[in-house]
Each structure stands twice: as C-alpha cells, then as structure tokens.
C-alpha positions in Angstrom: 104.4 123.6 99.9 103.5 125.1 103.5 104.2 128.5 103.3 104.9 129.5 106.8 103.2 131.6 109.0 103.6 135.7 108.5 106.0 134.9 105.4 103.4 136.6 103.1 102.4 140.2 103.1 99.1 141.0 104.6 97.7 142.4 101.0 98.2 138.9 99.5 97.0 137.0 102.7 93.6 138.4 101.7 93.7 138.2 98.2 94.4 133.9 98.5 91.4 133.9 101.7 89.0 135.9 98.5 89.7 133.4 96.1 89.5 130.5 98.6 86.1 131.1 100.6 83.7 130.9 97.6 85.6 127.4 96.4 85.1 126.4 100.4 81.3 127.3 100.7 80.4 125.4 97.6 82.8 122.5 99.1 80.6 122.5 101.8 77.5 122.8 100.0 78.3 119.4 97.8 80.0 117.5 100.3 76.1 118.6 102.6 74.8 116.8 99.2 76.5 113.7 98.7 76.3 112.8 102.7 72.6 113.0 102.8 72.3 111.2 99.3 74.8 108.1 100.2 76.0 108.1 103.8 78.0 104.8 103.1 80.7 107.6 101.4 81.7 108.2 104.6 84.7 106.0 105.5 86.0 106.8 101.7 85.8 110.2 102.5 87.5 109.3 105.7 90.7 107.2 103.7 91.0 110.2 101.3 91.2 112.9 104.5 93.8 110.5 106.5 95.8 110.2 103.0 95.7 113.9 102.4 97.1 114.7 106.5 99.8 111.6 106.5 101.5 112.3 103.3 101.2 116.3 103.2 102.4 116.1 107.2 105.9 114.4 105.7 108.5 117.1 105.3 111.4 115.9 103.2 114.7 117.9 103.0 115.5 119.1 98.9 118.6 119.1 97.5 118.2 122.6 97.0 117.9 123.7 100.8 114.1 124.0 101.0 111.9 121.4 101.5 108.7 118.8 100.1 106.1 116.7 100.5 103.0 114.5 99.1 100.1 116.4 98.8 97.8 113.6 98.9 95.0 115.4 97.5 94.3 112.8 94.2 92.2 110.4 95.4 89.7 112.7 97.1 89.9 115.0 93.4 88.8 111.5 92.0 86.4 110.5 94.3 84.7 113.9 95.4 86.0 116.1 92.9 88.1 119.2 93.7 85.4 121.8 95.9 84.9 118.9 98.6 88.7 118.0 98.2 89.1 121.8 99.2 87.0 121.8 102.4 89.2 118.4 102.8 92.5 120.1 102.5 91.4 123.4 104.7 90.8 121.2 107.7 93.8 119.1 107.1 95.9 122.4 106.7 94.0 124.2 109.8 95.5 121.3 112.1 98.9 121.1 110.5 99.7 124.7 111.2 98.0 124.6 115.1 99.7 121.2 115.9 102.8 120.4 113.6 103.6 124.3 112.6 103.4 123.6 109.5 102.2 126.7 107.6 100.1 128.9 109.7 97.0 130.9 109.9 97.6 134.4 108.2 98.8 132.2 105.4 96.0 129.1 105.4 94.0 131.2 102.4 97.0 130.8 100.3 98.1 127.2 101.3 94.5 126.6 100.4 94.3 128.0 97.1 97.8 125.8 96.0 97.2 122.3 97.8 93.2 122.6 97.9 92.1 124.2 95.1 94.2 124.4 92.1 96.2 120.8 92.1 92.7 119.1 92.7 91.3 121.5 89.9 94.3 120.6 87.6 94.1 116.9 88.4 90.0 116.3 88.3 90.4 118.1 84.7 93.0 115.4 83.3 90.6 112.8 85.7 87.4 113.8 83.9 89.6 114.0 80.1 90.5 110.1 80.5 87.5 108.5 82.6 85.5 107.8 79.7 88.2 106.3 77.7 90.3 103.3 77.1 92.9 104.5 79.3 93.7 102.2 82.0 91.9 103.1 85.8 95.4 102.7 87.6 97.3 105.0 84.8 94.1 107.9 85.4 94.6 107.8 88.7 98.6 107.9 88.8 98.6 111.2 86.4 95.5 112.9 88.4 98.0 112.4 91.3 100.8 113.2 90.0 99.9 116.5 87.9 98.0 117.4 91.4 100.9 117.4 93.6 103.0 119.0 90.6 100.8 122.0 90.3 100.3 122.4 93.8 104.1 123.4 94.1 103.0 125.8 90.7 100.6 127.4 92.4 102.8 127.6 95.4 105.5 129.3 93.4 103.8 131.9 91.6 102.3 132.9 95.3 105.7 133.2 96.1 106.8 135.4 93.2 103.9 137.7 93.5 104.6 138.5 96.9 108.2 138.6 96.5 109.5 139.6 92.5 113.1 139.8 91.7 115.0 143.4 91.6 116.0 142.2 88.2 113.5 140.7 85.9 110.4 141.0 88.3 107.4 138.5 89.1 108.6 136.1 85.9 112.4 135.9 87.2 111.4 134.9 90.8 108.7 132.7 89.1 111.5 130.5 87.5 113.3 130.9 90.9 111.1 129.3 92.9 109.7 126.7 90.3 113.4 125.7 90.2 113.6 125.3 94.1 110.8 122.9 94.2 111.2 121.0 90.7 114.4 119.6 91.2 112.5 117.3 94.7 108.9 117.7 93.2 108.9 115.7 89.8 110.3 112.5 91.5 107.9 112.9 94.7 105.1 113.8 92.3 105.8 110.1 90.8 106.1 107.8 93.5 103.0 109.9 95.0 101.4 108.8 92.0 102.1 104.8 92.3 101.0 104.9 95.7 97.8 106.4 95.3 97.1 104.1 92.1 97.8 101.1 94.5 95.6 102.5 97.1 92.8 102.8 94.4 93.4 99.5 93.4 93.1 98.2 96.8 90.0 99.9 96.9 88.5 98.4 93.9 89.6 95.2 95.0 87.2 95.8 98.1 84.9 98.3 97.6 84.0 98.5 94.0 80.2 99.5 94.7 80.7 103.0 96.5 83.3 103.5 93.1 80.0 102.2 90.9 77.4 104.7 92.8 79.3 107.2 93.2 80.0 106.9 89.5 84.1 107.8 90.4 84.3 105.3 86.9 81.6 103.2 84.9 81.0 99.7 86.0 82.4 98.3 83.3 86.6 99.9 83.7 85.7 99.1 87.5 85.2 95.5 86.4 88.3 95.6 83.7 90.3 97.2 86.3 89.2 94.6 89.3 90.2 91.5 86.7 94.1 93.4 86.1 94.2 93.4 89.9 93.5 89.7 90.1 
C-alpha cells in the first residue's frame, strides 16, 4: 500500500496533500473533542494507533512480485470514526517513512488519502449500515475491517493509474493492472485482518465494555449480547 518515496509525480503529490488536509484538520478538531469530553478514551485510542503501526509496518511478499500488508485501520473507524482514524494513520505513516522507509514524504498526502481516509470512510459506512441491527458485533466489525483494508489497496490503485495510465487503453487499463497486482495477496489478507480485529474487539468487550457503552461504538444492549457469545 506504501507508495514509495518520489514514485509519484509532483502534480499528483499535491492534489492527494489537497484532499487530505481538510479530512486531517477536522480529525484534529474531533479527536480535541472527544479528549476533553472522556479522557478515559485514551488507552483505546492508544490500542487502535499501536494496531494501525504493527500490522501496516508488516510487509508481505505477493505472489505477483509486489507486496502487502494489514492496514489496521478498522478498529479505530469503529471506535473514533474515520477523520480521527485519519490523523491516526498520518502519524503512523509519518514514522513509517522516517524510520522503516516505508512510503515517504512527497508521497504521505496520497498514502493518507488510501490507508487514512477512504478505507476508514468505506468501512465506518458499512459500520454505521449494521450497528443498529441484528447483525452480530463480531461479524460488523470483521466486514468494517475487511472492506477497509480492501479499499485501501482500491484507493491505492487508482492513485497509481492516474499518475501512470497505460499507452493502450489509458487510466481504466492500468486501473485493472494494478487492482490485479494487489487482489490476488489482498482478499485473503483483508480476511484474516478481519478475524483478528473481531477477536481484538471481543477481547475488548470482554474487558472494557463501558468506554464501548459511552462512547456509544454499539448500544448497551449488542455490547451485552455480544459479551454473553464471548462467555
């Protein structure tokens, strides 16, 4: 998902760092708000950050000569929803590229925009779709992962195939190009990312079902459902 450092023209470095900054400043602004409210969020915010650096930070080799990761970024899009996810991922990212070279800094708008803006936007939508249903807590959070890390890769390609179109068949051929590159690793990763996020969550509710309650991530009463399927 990284795209590395000067791989990007300088045109489209800006264009991803416009997009990006207003979604960062009213990260900011809510994440100000929810700290002064409740600062017991804290170490959650703290578990959902150290999730988001561990598993993006693993590079896995793909069968088809690139390489993927975890994004991480579902259980803060649950938790704090996708602008505070973003200010999440852009200080995550920001250390990756000074201290693991992963990405870099003329690209950090764009990595942004993919990892920390539109798979958190894509996966609090599905999130906020089956909260207030009778779909299971665990299930909600495995797709909010899953389609997260999935689009995150989609955004990631079509950042790609803007910069770079095919000779023949232009932004749409190098579109399926690069969506082929990272499907073939993604979907399975995008899965087990899913189950281990859903057993994080349920290891949270198992512990700390009140900061869920207050900070109304779910109503008290599929907290309760899903804390008696845990037992």
């Amino acid at each position: 998902m990284h795209i590395m450092e000067g791989f990007l023209p300088l045109q489209w470095c800006i264009v991803w760092w416009i997009i990006a900054l207003p979604c960062l400043l009213l990260g900011l602004y809510q994440l100000k708000k929810v700290l002064a409210a409740d600062r017991e969020t804290l170490p959650l915010l703290g578990v959902t950050g150290g999730f988001i650096f561990i598993l993006s930070s693993l590079k896995l080799p793909s069968v088809t000569g690139s390489c993927s990761h975890p994004t991480g970024t579902g259980l803060s899009t649950i938790s704090f929803g996708p602008w505070i996810t973003s200010v999440v991922c852009a200080i995550v990212l920001l250390f990756q590229s000074l201290f693991l070279a992963h990405g870099g800094l003329s690209v950090l708008g764009a990595n942004i925009v993919s990892m920390g803006i539109v798979g958190p936007l894509v996966g609090y939508a599905v999130y906020r779709m089956l909260r207030d249903t009778s779909v299971n807590v665990y299930l909600t959070v495995f797709l909010v992962t899953a389609l997260a890390d999935m689009f995150t890769y989609v955004t990631t390609s079509l950042e790609l195939a803007l910069a770079y179109p095919a000779e023949t068949g232009g932004f749409v051929s190098s579109f399926v190009l690069f969506m082929g590159i990272f499907a073939v690793t993604q979907i399975p990763l995008a899965i087990v990312e899913g189950i281990v996020l859903a057993l994080v969550f349920k290891y949270i509710v198992a512990l700390k079902p009140d900061i869920l309650i207050r900070l109304k991530i779910f109503s008290e009463e599929k907290i309760n459902a899903a804390r008696d399927d845990a037992s």
